[in-house]
C-alpha positions as CSV (number, residue, x, y, z in Angstrom):
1,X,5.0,-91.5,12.2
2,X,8.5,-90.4,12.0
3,X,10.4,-90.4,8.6
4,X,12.2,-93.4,9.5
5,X,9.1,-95.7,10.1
6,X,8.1,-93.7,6.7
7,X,11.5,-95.2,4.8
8,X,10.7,-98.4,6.5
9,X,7.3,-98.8,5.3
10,X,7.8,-97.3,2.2
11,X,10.7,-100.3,1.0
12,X,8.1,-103.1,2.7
13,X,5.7,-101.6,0.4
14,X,8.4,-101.9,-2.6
15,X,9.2,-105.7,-1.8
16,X,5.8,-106.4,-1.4
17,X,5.3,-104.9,-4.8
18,X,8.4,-107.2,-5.8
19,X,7.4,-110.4,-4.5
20,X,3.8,-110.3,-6.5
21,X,4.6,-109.2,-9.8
22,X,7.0,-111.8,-9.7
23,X,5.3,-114.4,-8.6
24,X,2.7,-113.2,-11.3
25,X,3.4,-115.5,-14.1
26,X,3.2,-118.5,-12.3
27,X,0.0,-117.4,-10.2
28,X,-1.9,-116.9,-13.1
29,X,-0.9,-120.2,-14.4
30,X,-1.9,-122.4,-11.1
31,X,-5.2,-119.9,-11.2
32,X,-6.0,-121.0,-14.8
33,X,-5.3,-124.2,-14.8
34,X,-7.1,-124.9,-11.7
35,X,-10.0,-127.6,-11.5
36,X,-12.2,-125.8,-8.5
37,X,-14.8,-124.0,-9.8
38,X,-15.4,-121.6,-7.1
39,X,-16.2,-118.9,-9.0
40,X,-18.8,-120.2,-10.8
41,X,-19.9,-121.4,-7.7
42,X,-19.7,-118.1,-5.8
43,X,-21.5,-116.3,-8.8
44,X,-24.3,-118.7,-8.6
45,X,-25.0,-118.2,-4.9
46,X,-24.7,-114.2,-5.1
47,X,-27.4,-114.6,-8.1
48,X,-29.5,-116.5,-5.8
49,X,-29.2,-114.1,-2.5
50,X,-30.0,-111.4,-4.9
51,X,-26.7,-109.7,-4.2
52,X,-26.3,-109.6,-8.0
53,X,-26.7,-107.8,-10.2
54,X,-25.3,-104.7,-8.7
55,X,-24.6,-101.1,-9.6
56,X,-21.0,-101.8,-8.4
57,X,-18.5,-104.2,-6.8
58,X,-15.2,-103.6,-5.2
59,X,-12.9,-106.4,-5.6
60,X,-9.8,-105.8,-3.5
61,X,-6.7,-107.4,-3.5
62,X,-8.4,-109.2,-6.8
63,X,-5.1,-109.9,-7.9
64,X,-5.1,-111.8,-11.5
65,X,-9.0,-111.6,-11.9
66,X,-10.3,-114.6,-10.8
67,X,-13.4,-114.3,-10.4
68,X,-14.0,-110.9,-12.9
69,X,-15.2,-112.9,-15.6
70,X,-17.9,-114.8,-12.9
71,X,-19.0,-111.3,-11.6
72,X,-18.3,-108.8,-14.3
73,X,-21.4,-109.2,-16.3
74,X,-23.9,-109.2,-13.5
75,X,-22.0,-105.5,-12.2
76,X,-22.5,-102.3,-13.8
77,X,-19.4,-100.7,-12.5
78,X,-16.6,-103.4,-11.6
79,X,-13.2,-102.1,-9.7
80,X,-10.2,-104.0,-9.0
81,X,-7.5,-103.1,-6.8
82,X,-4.3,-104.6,-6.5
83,X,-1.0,-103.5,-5.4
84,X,0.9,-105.6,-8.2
85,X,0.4,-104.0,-11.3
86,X,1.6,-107.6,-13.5
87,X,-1.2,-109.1,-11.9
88,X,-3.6,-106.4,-12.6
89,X,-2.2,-106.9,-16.5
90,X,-3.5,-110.2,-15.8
91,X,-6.7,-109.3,-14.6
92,X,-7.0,-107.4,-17.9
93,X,-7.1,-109.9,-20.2
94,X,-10.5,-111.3,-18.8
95,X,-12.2,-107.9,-18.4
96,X,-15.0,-107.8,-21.4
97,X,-16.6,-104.1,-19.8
98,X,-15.0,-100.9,-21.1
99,X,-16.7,-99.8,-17.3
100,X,-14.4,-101.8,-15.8
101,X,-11.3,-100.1,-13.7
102,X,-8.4,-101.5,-12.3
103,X,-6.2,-99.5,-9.8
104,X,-2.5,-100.4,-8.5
105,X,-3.0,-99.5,-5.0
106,X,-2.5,-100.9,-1.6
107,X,-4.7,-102.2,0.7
108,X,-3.8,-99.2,3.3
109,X,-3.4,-96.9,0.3
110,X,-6.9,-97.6,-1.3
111,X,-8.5,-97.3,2.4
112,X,-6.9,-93.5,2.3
113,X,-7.9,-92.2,-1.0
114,X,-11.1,-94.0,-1.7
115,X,-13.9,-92.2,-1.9
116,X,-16.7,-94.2,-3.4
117,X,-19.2,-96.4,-1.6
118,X,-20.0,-99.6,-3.4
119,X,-23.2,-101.6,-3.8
120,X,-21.2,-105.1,-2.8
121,X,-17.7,-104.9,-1.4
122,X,-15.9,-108.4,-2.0
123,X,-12.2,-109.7,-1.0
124,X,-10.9,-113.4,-2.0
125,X,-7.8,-115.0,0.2
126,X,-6.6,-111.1,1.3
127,X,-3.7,-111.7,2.6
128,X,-3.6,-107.6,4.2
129,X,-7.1,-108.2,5.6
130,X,-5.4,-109.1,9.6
131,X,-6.5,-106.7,11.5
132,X,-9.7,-105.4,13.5
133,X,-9.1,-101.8,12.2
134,X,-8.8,-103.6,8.2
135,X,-12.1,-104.8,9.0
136,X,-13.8,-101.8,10.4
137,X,-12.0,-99.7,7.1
138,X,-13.7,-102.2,5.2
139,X,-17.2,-101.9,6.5
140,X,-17.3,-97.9,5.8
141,X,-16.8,-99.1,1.5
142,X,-20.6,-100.3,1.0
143,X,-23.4,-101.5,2.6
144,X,-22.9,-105.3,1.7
145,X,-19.7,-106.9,2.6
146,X,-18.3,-110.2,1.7
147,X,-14.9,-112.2,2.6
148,X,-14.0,-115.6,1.3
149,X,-11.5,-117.6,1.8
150,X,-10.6,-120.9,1.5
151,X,-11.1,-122.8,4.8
152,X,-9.7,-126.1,4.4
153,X,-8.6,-128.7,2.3
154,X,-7.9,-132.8,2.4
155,X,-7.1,-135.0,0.2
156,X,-6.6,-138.6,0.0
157,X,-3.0,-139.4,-0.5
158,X,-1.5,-136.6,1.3
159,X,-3.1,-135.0,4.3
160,X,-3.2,-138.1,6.7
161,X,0.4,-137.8,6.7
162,X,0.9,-134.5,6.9
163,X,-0.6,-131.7,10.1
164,X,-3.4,-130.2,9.4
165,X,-3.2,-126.8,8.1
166,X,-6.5,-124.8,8.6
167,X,-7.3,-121.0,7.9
168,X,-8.5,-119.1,10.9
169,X,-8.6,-115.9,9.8
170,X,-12.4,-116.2,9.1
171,X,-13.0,-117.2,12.6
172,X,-11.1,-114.2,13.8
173,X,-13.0,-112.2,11.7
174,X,-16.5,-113.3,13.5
175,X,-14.8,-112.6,16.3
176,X,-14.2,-108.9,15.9
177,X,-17.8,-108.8,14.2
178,X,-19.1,-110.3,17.7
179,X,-17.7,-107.5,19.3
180,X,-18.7,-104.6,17.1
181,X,-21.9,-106.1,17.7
182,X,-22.4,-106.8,14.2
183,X,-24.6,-109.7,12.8
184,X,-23.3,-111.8,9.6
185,X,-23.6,-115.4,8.2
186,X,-21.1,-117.7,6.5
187,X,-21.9,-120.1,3.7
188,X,-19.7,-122.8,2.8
189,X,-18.8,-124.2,-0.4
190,X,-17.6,-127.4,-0.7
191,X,-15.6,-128.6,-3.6
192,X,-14.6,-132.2,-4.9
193,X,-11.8,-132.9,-7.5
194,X,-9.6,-135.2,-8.6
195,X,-6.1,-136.0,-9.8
196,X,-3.9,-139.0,-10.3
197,X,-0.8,-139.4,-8.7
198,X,2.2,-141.8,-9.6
199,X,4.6,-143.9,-7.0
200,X,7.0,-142.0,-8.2
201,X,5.8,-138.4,-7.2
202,X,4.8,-139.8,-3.7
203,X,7.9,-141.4,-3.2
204,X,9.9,-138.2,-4.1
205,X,7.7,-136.0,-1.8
206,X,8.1,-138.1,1.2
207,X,11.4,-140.1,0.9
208,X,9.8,-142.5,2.7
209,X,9.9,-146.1,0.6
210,X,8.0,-148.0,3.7
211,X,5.2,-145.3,3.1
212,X,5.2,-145.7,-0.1
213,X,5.6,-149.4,-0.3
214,X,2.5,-149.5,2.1
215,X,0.0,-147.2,0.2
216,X,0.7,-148.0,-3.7
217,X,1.6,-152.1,-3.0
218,X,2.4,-153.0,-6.4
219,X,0.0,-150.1,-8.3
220,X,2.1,-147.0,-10.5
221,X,-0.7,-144.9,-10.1
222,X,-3.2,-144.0,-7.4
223,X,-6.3,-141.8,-7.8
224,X,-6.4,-138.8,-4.7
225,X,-9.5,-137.4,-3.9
226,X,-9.2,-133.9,-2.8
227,X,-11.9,-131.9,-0.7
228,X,-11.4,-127.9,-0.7
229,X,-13.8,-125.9,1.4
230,X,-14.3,-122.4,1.0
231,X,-16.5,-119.8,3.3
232,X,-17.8,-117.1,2.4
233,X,-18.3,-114.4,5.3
234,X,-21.0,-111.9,4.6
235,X,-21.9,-108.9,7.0
């Protein structure tokens, strides 16, 4: 790599950085005020596979901790990673386990220095994990491995006017699994909330009154249904 690239890298790295702790305050605020319970759901399922408890659990890119109070007691040694260290102060406020450590590293940087090998290695929504060689990185941390990210979501009100927005990274993932020769499974969660929404909010999203007009009629306020499913990818 020549010192350009180096430079070049180096100042993506710092926006990167930027971007998140930034974007911290008001990530931790959707993540806590947030009606899916996915964690508790995800902690459940792990209790039942008899993945939990564990001896220790890497939870990279865990950004504000949102699911270390779901996993933390069931894990004798917990570590978070995240390059953003205002969410990692985050994350810190729902730690209850002096054993718990929280590192400010990279993705790519935590891949170089680490030396541990975990008993469960998780990642939530990563949004580094895109690459074959991320995933083969990620198989040498611990013996069981496990991805999840949300898949889909629809709601009501919304979506049937809108393209549909699915994540394929999973699918890719299988895919490079498939040719490592690798076996896995994926369990889906399925998640049902909902929230009311008023004529005026609609109206002002789509600035279309004939829309409108047709979907509320004469009501202020219409209930939406939304369906969020998450998979979890475990190899």
């Amino acid at each position: 790599m020549t010192d350009k690239n180096m430079t070049d890298q180096k100042i993506s790295d710092d926006e990167l950085v930027r971007f998140w702790n930034e974007f911290a305050p008001e990530y931790f605020e959707v993540q806590e005020n947030s009606s899916l319970n996915i964690a508790s759901e995800l902690q459940q399922y792990l209790l039942a596979q008899q993945l939990l408890p564990a001896i220790s659990l890497l939870d990279l890119a865990g950004g504000a901790g949102r699911y270390l109070s779901a996993l933390e007691p069931f894990v004798d040694q917990y570590v978070l990673v995240d390059l953003s260290e205002k969410m990692l102060d985050y994350a810190k406020t729902k730690s209850k386990k002096a054993t718990t450590r929280f590192l400010q590293l990279s993705q790519e940087e935590f891949f170089k220095q680490n030396q541990e090998k975990f008993s469960v290695v998780f990642s939530a929504m990563n949004p580094a994990l895109v690459t074959k060689k991320d995933l083969q990185k990620l198989l040498l941390l611990g013996d069981v491995r496990l991805i999840l990210r949300q898949k889909s979501y629809r709601d009501t009100l919304f979506c049937p006017y809108e393209p549909e927005d699915d994540d394929q990274l999973l699918r890719l993932y299988q895919d490079w699994l498939t040719e490592l020769q690798l076996p896995y499974e994926v369990h889906s969660f399925t998640l049902q909330t909902n929230e009311e929404v008023s004529r005026e909010f609609f109206q002002e999203y789509f600035e279309n009154p004939a829309l409108t007009q047709e979907i509320f009629e004469d009501k202020l306020v219409l209930n939406n249904q939304q369906t969020t499913i998450f998979q979890l990818l475990q190899f």
